[in-house]
One Martini backbone bead per residue (centre of mass of N, CA, C, O) as a GRO file, in nm:
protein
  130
    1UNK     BB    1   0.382  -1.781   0.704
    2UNK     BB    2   0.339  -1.541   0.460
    3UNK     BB    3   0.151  -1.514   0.160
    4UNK     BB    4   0.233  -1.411  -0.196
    5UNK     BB    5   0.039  -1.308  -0.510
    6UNK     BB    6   0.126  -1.184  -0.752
    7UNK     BB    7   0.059  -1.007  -1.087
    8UNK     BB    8   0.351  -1.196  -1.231
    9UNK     BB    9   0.333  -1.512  -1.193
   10UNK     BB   10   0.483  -1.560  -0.940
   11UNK     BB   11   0.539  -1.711  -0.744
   12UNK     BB   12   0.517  -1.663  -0.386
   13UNK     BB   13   0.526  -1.461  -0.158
   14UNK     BB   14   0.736  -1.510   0.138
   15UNK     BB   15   0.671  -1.389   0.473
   16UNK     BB   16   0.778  -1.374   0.828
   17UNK     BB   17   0.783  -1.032   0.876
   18UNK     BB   18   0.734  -0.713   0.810
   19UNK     BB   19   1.032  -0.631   0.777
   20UNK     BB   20   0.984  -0.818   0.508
   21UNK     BB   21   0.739  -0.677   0.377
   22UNK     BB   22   0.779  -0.407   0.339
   23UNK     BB   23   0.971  -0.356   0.076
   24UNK     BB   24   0.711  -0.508  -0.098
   25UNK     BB   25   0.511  -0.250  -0.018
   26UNK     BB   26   0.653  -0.037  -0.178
   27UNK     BB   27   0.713  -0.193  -0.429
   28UNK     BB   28   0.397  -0.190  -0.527
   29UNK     BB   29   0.479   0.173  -0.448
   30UNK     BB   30   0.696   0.289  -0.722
   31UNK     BB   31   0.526   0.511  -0.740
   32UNK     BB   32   0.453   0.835  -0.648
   33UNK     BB   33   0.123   0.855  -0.711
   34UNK     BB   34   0.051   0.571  -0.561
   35UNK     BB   35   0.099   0.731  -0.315
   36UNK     BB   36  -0.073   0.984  -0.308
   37UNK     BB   37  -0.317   0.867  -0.325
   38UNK     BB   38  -0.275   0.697  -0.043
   39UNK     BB   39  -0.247   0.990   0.144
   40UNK     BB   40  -0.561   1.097   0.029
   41UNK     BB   41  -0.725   0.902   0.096
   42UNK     BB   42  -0.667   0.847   0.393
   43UNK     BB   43  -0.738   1.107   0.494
   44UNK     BB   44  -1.020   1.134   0.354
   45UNK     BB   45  -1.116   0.887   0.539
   46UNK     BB   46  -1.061   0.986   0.816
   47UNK     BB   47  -1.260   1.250   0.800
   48UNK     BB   48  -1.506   1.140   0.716
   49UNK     BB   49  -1.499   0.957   1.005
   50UNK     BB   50  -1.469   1.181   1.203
   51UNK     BB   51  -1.744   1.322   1.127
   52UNK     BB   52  -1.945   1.059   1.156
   53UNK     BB   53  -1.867   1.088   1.468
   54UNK     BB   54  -1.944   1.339   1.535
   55UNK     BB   55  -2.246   1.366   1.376
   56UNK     BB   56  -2.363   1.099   1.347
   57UNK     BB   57  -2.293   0.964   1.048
   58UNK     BB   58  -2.292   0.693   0.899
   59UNK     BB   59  -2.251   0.741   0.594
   60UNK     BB   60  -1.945   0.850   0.683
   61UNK     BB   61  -1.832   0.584   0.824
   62UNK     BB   62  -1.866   0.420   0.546
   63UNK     BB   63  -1.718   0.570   0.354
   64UNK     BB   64  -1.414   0.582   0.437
   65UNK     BB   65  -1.309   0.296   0.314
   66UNK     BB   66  -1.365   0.377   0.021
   67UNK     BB   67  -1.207   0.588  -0.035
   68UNK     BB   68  -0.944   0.505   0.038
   69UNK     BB   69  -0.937   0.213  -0.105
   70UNK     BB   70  -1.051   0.344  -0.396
   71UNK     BB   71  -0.773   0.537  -0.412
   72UNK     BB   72  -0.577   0.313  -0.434
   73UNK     BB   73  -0.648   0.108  -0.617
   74UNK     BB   74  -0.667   0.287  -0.885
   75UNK     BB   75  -0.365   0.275  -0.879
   76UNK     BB   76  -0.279   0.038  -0.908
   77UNK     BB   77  -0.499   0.000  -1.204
   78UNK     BB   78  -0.342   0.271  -1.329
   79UNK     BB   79  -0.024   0.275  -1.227
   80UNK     BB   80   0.117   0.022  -1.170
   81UNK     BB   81  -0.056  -0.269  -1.257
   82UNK     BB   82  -0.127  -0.409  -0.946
   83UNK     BB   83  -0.219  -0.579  -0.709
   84UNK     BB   84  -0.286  -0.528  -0.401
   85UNK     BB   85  -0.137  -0.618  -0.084
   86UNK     BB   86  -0.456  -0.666   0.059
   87UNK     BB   87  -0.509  -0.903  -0.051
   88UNK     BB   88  -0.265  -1.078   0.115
   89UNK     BB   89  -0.248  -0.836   0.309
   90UNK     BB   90  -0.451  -0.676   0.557
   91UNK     BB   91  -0.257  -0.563   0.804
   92UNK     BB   92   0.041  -0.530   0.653
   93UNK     BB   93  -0.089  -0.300   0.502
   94UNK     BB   94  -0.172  -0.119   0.677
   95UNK     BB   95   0.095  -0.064   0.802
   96UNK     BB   96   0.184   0.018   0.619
   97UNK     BB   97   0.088   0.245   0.501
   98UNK     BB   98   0.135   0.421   0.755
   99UNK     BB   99   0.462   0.411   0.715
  100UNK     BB  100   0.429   0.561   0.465
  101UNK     BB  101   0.282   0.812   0.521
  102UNK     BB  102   0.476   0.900   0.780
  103UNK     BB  103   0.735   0.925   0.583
  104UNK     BB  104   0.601   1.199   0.384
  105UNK     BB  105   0.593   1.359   0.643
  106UNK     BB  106   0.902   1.353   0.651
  107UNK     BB  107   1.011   1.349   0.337
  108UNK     BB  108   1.074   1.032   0.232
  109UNK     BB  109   1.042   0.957  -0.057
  110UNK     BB  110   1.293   0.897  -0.174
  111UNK     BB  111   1.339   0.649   0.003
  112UNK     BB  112   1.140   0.511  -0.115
  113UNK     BB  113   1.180   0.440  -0.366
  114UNK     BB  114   1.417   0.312  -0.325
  115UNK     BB  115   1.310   0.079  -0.189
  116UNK     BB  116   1.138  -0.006  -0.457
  117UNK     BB  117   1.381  -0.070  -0.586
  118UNK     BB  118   1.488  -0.292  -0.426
  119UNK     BB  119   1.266  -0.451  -0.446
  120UNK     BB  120   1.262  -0.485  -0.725
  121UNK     BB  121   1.552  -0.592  -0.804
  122UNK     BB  122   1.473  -0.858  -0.611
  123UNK     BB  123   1.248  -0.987  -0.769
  124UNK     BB  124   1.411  -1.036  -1.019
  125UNK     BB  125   1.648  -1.178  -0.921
  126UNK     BB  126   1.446  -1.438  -0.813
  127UNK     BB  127   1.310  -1.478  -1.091
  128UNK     BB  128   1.575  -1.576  -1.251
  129UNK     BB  129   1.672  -1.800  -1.051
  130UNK     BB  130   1.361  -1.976  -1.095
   0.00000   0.00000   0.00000
């Protein structure tokens, strides 16, 4: 069972498996701006990684999670104003990044949204339990 302690001094969640990893890393995600952020730097780190390898310029293989990491990180740190999910889960963040990523460019952003509101509600549902 994997734990994450979150930035709200509660106590860790702890998930079972991704399936419900996901809508708390969406709730992380709660904010479209903090989505959009990593929607273009995913992009853009990926672009990065592909050309320095078209290219054979390592600086630019090594910039790539830079970039995406980056402009990730910043939105948490100035859009939602919360910790991201991979210092805790990093490969389940991983995975949701493209799963929320994949998500956007189906259209699905307001889906994600509800997610976001559904998983805030029920950490509050929980902490106010606890």
């Amino acid at each position: 069972m994997q734990t994450y302690d979150d930035t709200q001094g509660r106590a860790p969640q702890q998930f079972s498996s991704f399936d419900e990893f996901f809508p708390y890393y969406v709730g992380q995600h709660s904010k479209p701006a903090t989505r959009w952020f990593h929607f273009v730097g995913t992009h853009l780190g990926a672009i990065s990684g592909v050309i320095g390898l078209a290219t054979r310029k390592p600086v630019l293989v090594a910039q790539a999670p830079v970039i995406s990491y980056g402009l990730a990180w910043f939105s948490h740190f100035t859009i939602e104003k919360n910790k991201p999910a991979t210092f805790g889960h990093p490969l389940w963040s991983a995975r949701g990044d493209f799963k929320m990523i994949a998500m956007m460019w189906q259209g699905r952003d307001a889906e994600l949204t509800r997610i976001a509101e559904d998983a805030k509600r029920f950490t509050v549902h929980e902490g106010a339990a606890a």
